[in-house]
C-alpha positions in Angstrom: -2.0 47.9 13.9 -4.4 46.5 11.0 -8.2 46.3 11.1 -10.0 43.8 13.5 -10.6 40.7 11.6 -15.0 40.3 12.7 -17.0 37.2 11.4 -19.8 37.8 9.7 -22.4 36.9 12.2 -22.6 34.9 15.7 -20.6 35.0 18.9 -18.1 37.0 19.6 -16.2 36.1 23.1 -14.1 39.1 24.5 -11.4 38.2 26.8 -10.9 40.4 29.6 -8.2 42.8 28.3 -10.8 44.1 25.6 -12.8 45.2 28.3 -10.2 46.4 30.0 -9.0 48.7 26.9 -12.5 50.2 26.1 -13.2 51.0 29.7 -10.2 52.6 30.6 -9.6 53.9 26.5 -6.0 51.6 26.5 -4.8 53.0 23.5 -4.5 52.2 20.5 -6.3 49.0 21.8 -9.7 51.0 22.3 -9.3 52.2 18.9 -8.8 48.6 17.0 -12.1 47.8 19.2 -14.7 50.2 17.7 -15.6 48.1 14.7 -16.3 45.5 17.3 -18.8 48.1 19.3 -20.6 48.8 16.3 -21.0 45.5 14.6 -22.5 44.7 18.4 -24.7 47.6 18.1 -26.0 46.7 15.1 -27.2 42.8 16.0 -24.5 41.6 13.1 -22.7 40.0 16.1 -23.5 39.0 20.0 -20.8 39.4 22.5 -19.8 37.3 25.6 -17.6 36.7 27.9 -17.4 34.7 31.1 -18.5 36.0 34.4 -14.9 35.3 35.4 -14.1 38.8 33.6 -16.2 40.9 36.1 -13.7 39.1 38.6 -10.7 40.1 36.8 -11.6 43.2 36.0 -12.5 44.2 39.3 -9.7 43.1 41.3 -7.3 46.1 40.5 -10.2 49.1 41.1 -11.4 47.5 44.3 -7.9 47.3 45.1 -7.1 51.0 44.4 -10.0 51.9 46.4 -11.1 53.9 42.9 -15.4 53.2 43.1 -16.1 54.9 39.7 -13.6 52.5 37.1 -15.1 49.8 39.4 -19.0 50.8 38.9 -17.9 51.7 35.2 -17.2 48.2 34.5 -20.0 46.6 36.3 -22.0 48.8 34.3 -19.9 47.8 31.1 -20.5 43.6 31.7 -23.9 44.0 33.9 -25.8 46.3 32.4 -24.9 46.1 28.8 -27.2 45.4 26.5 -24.5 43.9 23.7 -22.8 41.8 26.0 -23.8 38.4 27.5 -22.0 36.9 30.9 -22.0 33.6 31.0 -21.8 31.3 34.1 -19.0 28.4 35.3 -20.7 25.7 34.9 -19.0 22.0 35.8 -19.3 21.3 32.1 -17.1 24.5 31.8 -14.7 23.3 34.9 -14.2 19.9 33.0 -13.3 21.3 29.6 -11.1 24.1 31.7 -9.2 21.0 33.4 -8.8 19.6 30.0 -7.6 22.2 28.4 -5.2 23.3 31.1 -3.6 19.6 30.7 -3.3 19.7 27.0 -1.8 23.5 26.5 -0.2 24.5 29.4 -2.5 27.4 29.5 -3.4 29.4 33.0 -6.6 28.1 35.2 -8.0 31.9 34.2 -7.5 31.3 30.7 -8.4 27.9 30.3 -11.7 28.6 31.9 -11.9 31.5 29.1 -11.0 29.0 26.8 -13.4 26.2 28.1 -16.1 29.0 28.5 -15.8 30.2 24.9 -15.6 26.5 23.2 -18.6 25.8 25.1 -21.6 28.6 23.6 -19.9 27.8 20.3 -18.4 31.0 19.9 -17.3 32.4 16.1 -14.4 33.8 17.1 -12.6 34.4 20.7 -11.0 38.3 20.6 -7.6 38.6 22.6 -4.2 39.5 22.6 -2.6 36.8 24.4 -1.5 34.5 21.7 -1.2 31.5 23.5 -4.8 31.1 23.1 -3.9 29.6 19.6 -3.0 26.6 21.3 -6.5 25.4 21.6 -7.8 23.0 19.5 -11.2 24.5 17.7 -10.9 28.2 19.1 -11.0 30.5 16.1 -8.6 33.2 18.1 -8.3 37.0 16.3 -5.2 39.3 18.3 -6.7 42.7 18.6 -4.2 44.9 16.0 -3.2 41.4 13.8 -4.5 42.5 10.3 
């Protein structure tokens, strides 16, 4: 797994499996994400994601009944001073419908997609790599050196 490929400065947008790796330490996932943390921590780099993550990320705790990985990642998106949720807007829902049509990609990830393309992200983190079929997303696969 090589070294996270970071932009300079700007937006970073995190899909939801990065959040998923450095809340519940997936390894070696969680490890390929610290230089992300501390770029973050330092103001080199904003991160966001859409408020469709807390969704996502939720589902499988609530599900478990397990209270404290579900309060850990409401405190991970919610509280977190490095990371920015952003709303579903109808200009969102347009460009999600769009971008469904033209890539065949999921309703969940096209609204990542849309979501991302919309703030004028830098780069959109991942490791799905059918992300790469949309047009203008700069997309860097967690591990891809």
């Amino acid at each position: 797994m090589g070294p996270l490929k970071l932009p300079d400065s700007g937006t970073v947008y995190l899909d939801s499996c990065c959040v998923i790796y450095a809340v519940e330490s997936v390894e070696p996932y969680n490890q390929a994400l610290q230089p992300l943390w501390q770029t973050a921590a330092s103001g080199r780099v904003e991160l966001s994601c859409s408020a469709l993550t807390l969704l996502e990320v939720l589902v499988k705790p609530i599900r478990e009944r397990k209270k404290e990985l579900e309060n850990a990642f409401r405190s991970f998106l919610v509280s977190s001073k490095e990371i920015q949720l952003l709303p579903i807007g109808v200009a969102v829902i347009e460009r999600a419908a769009r971008i469904r049509a033209e890539t065949g990609l999921s309703t969940p990830d096209a609204i990542h997609a849309a979501t991302a393309l919309e703030v004028g992200v830098s780069t959109f983190i991942t490791n799905d790599p059918a992300f790469r079929r949309v047009p203008g997303l700069a997309v860097t696969l967690i591990g891809e050196g």
